[in-house]
Structure formats: structure tokens, C-alpha cells
RODREN-317688 format. One record per atom (N, C-alpha, C, O): x, y, z; atom name. Coordinates in pm, 1 decimal. Example, Ala and Ser with C-alpha at 12.3 -4.5 7.8 and 13.67 -1.06 7.14 Angstrom:
+----------+----------+----------+------+
:       xx :       yy :       zz : sepa :
+----------+----------+----------+------+
:   1319.0 :   -569.0 :    780.0 :    N :
:   1230.0 :   -450.0 :    780.0 :   CA :
:   1320.0 :   -330.0 :    780.0 :    C :
:   1423.6 :   -331.9 :    846.5 :    O :
:   1285.0 :   -225.0 :    708.0 :    N :
:   1367.0 :   -106.0 :    714.0 :   CA :
:   1290.0 :      3.0 :    787.0 :    C :
:   1340.9 :    113.8 :    803.9 :    O :
+----------+----------+----------+------+
END
This chain:
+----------+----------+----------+------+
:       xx :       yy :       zz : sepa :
+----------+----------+----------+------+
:   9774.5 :   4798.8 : -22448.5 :    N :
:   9738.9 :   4806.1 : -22588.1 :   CA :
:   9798.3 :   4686.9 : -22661.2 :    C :
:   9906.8 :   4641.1 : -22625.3 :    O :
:   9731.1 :   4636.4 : -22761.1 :    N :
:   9769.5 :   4543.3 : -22860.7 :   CA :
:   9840.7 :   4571.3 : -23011.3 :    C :
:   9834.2 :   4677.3 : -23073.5 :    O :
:   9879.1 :   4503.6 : -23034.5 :    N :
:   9998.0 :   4564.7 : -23137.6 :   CA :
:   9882.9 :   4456.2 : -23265.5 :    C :
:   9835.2 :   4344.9 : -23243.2 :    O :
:   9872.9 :   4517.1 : -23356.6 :    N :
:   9759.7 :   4489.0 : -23468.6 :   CA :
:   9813.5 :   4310.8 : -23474.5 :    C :
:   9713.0 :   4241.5 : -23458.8 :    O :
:   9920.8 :   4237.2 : -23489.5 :    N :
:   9997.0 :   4087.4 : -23453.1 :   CA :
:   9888.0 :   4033.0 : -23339.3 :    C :
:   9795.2 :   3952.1 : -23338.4 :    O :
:   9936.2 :   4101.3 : -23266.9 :    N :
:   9822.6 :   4056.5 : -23128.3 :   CA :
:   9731.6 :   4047.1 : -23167.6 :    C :
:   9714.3 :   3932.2 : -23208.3 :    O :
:   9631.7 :   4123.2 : -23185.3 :    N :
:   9473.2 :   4142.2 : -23238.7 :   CA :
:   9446.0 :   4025.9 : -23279.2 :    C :
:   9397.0 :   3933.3 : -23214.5 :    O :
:   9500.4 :   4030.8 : -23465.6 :    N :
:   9442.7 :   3879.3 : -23510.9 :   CA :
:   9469.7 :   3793.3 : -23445.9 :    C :
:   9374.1 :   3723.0 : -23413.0 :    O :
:   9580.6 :   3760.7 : -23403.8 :    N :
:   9612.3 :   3608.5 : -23309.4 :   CA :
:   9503.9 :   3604.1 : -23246.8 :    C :
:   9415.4 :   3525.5 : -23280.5 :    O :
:   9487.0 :   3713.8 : -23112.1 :    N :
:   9343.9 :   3691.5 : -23052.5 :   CA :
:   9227.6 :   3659.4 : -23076.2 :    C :
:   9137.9 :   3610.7 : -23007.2 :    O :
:   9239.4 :   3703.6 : -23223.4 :    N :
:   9032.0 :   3729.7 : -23317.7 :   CA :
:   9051.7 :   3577.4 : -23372.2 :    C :
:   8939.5 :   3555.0 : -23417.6 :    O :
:   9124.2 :   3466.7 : -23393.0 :    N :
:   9115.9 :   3336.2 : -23366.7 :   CA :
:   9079.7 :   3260.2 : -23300.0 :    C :
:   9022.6 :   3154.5 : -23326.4 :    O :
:   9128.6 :   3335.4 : -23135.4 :    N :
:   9004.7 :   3262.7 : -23038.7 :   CA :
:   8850.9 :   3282.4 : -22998.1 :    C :
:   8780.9 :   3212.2 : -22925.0 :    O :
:   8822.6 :   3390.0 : -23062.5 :    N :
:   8668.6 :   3423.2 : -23085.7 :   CA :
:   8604.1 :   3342.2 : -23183.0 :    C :
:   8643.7 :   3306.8 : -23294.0 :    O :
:   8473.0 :   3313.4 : -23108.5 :    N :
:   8355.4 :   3258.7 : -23214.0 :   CA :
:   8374.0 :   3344.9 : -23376.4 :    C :
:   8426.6 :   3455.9 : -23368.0 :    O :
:   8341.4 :   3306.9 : -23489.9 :    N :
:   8319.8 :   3350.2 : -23622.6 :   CA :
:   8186.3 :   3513.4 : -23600.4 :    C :
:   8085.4 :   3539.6 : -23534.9 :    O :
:   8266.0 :   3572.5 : -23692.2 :    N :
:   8159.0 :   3761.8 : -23694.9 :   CA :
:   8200.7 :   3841.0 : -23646.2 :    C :
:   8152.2 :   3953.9 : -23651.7 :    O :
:   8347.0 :   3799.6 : -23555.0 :    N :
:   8375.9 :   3932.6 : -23449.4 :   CA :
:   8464.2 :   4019.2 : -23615.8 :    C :
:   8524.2 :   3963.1 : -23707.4 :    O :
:   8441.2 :   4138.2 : -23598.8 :    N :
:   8564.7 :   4190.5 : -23679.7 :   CA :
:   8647.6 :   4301.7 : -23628.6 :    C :
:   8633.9 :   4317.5 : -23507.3 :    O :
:   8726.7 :   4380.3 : -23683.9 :    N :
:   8784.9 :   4498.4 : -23672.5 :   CA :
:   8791.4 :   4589.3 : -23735.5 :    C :
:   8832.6 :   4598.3 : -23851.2 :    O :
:   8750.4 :   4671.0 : -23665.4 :    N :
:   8687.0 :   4831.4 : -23774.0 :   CA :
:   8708.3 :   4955.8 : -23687.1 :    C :
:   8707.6 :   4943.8 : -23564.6 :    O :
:   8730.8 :   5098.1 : -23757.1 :    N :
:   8717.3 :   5177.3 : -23692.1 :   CA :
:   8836.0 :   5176.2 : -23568.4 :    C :
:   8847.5 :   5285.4 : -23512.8 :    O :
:   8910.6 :   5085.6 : -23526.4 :    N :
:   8981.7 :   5011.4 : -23372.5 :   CA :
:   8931.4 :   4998.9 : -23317.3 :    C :
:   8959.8 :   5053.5 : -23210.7 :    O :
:   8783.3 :   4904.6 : -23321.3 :    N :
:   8755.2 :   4845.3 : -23209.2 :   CA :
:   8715.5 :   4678.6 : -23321.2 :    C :
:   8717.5 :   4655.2 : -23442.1 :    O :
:   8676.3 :   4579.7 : -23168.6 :    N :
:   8658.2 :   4474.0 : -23226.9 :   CA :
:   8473.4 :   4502.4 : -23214.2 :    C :
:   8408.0 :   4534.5 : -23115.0 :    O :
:   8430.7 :   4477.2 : -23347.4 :    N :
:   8303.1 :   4462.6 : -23368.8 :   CA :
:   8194.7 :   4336.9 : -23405.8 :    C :
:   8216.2 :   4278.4 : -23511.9 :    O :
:   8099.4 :   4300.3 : -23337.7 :    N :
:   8016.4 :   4193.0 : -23396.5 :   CA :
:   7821.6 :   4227.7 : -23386.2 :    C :
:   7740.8 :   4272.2 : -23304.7 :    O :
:   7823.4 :   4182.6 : -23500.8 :    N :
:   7613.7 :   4215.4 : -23465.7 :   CA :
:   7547.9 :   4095.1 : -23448.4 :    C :
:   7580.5 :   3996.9 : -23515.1 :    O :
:   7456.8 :   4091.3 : -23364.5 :    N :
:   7386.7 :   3938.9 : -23340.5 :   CA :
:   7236.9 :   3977.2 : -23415.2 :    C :
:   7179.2 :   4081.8 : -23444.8 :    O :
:   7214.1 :   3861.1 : -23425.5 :    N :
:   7052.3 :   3832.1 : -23501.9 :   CA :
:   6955.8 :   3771.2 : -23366.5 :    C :
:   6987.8 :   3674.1 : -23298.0 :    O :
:   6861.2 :   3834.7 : -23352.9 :    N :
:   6761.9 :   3721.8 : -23268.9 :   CA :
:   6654.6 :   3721.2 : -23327.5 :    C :
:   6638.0 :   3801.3 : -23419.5 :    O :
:   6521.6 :   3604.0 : -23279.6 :    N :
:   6419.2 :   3624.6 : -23331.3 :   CA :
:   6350.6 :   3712.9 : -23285.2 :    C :
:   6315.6 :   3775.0 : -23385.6 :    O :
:   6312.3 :   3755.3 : -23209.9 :    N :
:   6226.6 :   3924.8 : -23169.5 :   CA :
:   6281.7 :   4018.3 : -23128.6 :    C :
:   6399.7 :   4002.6 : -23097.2 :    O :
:   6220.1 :   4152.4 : -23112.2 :    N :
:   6288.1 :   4267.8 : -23054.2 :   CA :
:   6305.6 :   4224.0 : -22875.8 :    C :
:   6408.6 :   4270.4 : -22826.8 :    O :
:   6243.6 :   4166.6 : -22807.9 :    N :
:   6255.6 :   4147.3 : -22690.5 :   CA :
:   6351.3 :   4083.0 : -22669.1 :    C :
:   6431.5 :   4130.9 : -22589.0 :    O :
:   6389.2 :   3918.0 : -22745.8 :    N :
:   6501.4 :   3885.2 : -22680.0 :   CA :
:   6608.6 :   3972.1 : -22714.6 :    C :
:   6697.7 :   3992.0 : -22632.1 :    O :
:   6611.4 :   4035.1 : -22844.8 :    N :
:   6730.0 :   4153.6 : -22851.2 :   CA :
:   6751.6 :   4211.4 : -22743.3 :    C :
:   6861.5 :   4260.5 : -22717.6 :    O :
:   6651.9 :   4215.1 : -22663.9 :    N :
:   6664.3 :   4356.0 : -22548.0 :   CA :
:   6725.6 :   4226.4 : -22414.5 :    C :
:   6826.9 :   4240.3 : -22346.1 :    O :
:   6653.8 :   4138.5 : -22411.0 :    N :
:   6706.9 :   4085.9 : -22310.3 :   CA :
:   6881.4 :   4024.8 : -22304.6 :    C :
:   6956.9 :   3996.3 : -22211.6 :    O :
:   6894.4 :   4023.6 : -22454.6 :    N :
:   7038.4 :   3983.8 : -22448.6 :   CA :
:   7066.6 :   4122.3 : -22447.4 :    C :
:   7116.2 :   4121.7 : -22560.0 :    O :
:   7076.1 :   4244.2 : -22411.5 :    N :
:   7138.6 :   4380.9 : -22402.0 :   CA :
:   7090.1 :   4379.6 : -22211.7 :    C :
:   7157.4 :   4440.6 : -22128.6 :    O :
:   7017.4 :   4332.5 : -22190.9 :    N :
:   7056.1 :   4351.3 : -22025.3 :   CA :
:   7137.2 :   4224.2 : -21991.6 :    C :
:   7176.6 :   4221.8 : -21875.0 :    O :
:   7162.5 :   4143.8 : -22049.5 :    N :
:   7243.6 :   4011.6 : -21987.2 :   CA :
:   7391.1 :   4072.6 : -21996.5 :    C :
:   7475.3 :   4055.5 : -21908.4 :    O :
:   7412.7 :   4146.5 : -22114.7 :    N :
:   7578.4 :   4224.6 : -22168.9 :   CA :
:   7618.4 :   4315.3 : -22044.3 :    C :
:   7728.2 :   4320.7 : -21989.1 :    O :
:   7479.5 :   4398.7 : -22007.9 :    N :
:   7463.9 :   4529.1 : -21916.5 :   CA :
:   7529.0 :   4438.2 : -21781.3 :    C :
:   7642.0 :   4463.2 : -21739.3 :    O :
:   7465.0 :   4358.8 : -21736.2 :    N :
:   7507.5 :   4278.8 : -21655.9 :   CA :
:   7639.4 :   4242.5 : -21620.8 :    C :
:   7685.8 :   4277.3 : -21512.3 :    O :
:   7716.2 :   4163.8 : -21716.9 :    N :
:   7864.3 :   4130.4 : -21777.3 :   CA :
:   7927.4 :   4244.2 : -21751.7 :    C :
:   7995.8 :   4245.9 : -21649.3 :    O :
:   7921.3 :   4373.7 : -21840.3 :    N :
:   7994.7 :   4457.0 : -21868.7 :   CA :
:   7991.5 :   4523.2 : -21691.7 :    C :
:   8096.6 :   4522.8 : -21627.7 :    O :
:   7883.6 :   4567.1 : -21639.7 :    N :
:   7863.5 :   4607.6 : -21492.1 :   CA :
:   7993.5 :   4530.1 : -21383.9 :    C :
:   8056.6 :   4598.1 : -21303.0 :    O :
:   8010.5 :   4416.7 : -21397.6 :    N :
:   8036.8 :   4339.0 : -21350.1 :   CA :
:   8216.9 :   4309.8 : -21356.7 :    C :
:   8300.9 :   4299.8 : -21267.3 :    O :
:   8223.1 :   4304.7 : -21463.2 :    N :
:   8439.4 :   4353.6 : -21473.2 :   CA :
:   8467.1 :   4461.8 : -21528.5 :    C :
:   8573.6 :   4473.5 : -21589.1 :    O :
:   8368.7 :   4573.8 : -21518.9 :    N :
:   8388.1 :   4729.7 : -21577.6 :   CA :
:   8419.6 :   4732.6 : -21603.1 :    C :
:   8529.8 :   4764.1 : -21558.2 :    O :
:   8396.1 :   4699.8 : -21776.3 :    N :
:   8431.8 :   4728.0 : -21912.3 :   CA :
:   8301.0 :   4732.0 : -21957.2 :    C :
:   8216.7 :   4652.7 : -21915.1 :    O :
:   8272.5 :   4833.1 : -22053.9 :    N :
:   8116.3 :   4837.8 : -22077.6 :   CA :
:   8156.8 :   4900.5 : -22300.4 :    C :
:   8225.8 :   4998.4 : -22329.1 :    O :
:   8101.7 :   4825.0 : -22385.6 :    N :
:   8079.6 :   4864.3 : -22485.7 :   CA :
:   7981.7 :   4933.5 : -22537.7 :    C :
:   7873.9 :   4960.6 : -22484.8 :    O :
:   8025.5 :   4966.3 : -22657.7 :    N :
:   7907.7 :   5040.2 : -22735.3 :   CA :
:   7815.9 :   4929.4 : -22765.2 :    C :
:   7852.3 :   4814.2 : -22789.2 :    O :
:   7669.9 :   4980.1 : -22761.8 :    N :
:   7554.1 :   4895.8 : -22758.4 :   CA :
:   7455.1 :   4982.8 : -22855.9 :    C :
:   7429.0 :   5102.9 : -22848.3 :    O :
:   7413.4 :   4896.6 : -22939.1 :    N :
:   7351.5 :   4954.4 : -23062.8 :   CA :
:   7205.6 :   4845.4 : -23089.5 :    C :
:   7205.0 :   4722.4 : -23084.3 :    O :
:   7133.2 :   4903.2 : -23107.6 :    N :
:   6970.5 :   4819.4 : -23099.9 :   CA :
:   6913.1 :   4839.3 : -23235.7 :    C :
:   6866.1 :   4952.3 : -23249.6 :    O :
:   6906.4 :   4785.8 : -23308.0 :    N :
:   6813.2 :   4822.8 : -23443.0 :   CA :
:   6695.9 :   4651.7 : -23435.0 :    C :
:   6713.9 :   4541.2 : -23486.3 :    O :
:   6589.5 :   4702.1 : -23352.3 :    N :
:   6496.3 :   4638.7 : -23359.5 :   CA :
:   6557.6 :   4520.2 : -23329.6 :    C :
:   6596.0 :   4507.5 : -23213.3 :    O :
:   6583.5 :   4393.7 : -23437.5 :    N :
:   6613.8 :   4270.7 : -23355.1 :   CA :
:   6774.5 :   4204.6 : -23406.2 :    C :
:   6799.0 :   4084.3 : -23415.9 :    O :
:   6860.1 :   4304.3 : -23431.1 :    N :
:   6961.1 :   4315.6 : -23429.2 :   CA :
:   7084.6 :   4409.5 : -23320.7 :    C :
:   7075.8 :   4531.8 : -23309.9 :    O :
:   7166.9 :   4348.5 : -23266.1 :    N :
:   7263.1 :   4394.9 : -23143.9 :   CA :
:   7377.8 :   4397.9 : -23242.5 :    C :
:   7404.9 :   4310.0 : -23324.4 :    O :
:   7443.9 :   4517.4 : -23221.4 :    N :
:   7590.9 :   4528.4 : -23264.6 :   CA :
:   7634.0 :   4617.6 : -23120.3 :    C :
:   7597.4 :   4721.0 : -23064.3 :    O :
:   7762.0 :   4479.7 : -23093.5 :    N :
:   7846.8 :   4550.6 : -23049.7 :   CA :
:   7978.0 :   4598.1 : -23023.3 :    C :
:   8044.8 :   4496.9 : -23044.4 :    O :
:   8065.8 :   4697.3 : -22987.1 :    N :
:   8162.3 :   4791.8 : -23058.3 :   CA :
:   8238.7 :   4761.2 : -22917.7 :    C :
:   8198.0 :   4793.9 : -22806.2 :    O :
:   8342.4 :   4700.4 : -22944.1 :    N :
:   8451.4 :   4722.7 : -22814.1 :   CA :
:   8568.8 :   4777.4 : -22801.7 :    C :
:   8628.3 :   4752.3 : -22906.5 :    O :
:   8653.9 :   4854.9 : -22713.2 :    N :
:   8773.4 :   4945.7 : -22683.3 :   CA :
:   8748.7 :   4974.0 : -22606.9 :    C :
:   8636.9 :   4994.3 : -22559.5 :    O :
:   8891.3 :   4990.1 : -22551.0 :    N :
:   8914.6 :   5046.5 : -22443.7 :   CA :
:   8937.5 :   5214.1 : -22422.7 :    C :
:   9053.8 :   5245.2 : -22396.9 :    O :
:   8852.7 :   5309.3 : -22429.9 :    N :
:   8838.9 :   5390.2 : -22453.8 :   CA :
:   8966.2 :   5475.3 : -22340.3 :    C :
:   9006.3 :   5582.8 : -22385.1 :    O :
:   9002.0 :   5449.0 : -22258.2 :    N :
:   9098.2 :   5501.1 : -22169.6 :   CA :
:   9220.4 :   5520.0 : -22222.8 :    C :
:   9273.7 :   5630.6 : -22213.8 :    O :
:   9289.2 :   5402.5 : -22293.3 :    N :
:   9360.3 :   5427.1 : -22381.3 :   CA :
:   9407.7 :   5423.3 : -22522.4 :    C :
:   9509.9 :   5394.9 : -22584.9 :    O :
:   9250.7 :   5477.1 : -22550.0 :    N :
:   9187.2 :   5441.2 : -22720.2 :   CA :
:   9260.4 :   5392.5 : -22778.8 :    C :
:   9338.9 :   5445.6 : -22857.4 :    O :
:   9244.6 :   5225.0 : -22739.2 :    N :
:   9296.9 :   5117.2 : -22821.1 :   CA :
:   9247.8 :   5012.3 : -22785.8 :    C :
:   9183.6 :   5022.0 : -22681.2 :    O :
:   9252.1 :   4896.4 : -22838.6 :    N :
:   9210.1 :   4737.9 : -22841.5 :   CA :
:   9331.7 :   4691.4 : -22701.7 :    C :
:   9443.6 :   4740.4 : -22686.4 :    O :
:   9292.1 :   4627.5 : -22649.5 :    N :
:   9366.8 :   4561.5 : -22513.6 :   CA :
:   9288.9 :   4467.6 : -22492.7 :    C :
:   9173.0 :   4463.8 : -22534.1 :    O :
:   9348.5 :   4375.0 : -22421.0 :    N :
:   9319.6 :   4247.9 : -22367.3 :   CA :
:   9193.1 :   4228.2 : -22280.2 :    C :
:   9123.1 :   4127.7 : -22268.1 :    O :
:   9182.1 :   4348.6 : -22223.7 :    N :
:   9027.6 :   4381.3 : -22123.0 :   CA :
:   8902.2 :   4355.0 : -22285.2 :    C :
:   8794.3 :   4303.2 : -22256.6 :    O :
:   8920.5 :   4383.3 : -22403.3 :    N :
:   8851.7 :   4351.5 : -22469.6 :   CA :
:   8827.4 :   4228.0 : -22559.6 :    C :
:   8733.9 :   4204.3 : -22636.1 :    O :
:   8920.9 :   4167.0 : -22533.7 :    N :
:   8937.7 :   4024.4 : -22611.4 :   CA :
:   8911.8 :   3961.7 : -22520.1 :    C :
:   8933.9 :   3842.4 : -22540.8 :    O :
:   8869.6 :   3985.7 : -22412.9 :    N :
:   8831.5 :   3899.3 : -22259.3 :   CA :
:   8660.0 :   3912.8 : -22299.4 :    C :
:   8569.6 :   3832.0 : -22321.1 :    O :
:   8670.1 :   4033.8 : -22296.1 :    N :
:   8510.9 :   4081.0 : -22297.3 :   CA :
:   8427.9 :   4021.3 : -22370.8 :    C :
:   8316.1 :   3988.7 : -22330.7 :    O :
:   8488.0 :   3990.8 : -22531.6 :    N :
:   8437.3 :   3944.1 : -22662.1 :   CA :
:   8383.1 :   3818.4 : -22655.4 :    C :
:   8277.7 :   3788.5 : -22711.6 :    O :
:   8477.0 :   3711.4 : -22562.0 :    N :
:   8475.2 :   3625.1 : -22501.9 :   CA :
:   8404.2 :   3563.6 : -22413.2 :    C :
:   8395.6 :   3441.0 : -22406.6 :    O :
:   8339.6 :   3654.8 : -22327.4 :    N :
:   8263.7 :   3631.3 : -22216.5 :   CA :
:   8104.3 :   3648.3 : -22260.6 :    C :
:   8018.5 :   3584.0 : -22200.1 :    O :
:   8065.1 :   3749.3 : -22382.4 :    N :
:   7991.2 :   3801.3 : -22466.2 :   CA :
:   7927.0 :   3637.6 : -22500.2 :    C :
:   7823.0 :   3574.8 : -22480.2 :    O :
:   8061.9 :   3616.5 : -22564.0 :    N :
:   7994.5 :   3472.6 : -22667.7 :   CA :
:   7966.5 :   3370.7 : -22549.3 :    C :
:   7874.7 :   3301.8 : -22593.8 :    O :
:   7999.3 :   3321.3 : -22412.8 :    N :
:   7945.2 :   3281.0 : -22355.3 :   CA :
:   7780.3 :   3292.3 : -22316.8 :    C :
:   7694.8 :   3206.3 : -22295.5 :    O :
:   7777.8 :   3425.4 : -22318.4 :    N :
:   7571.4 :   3447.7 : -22310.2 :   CA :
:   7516.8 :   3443.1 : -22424.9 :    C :
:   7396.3 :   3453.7 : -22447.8 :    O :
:   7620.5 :   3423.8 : -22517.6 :    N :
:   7530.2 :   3408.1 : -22644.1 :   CA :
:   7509.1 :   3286.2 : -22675.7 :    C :
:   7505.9 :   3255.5 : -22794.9 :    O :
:   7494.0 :   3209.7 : -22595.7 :    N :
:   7506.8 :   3049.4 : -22627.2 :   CA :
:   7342.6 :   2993.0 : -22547.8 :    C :
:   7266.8 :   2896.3 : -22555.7 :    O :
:   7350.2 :   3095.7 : -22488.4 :    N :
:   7186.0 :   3115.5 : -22416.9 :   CA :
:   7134.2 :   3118.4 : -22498.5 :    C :
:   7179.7 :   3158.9 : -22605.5 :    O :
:   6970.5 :   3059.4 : -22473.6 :    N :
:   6850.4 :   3049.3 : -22575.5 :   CA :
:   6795.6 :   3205.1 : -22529.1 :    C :
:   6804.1 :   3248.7 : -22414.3 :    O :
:   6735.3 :   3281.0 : -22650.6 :    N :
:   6676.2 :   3367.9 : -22610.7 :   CA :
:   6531.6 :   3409.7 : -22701.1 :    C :
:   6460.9 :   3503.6 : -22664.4 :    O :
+----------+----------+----------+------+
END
């Protein structure tokens, strides 16, 4: 777990939009159609599959928000400031 000090320090090395709400770190993406919305939600599915950590995933047509914690020990940890991270790497993809 991260001690709220930690957090922001961390939310510095994230791209701009991530925030904190609720205790988790949150961000919503914009695309131009509902499809690439969907295809950037299987590229995440992918990611998240992949170092099992999997977030909340939220679809409103051609907007993605998504909600991260570590639900095991309902709190923000480093498995999620990794995650946030790896996120903004596929988001750098054209979609």
C-alpha cells in the first residue's frame, strides 16, 4: 500500500488526466469512434491478462474510463502506478 505522499509523487510520473478518487487512480480517454474505444479495451484486456492486474473498465460509447486498485488490499500500490503506466504506453497507439 501507498501512503497518500507516495501517490502524488507517483501521479507525477503519469501522463496528464490520471486522478484520484474514491482510492483508486482514475483516467477517461476520448477516441474517435465507438470501435476504436472497444479496441483500445481489448489492448488493456490484453495488458491487464498479462501481469494480473485487471481494472475497472467502463465504456460509454466512445469514451473509456478507467478505475485502478488493488482490490486485495483495498488500496493504491505500486502494482497500480505500474499499470497506469503501461496503459499510457498503448495509448500512444493510433486507434
Amino acid at each position: 500500500m501507498l501512503s497518500d505522499e507516495e501517490i502524488r509523487r507517483n501521479m507525477t510520473d503519469l501522463v496528464s488526466g490520471w486522478e484520484v478518487k474514491d482510492g483508486m487512480i482514475i483516467k477517461s480517454f476520448q477516441f474517435p469512434s465507438f470501435m476504436n474505444a472497444i479496441e483500445f479495451v481489448n489492448e488493456i484486456a490484453k495488458l491487464a491478462e498479462r501481469v494480473d492486474h485487471h481494472p475497472i473498465i467502463t465504456v460509454n460509447w466512445k469514451t473509456v474510463k478507467l478505475s485502478l486498485k488493488s482490490f486485495d488490499v483495498k488500496a493504491i500500490t505500486n502494482r497500480d502506478i505500474t499499470l497506469a503506466k503501461e496503459i499510457e504506453k498503448v495509448v500512444t497507439k493510433e486507434y
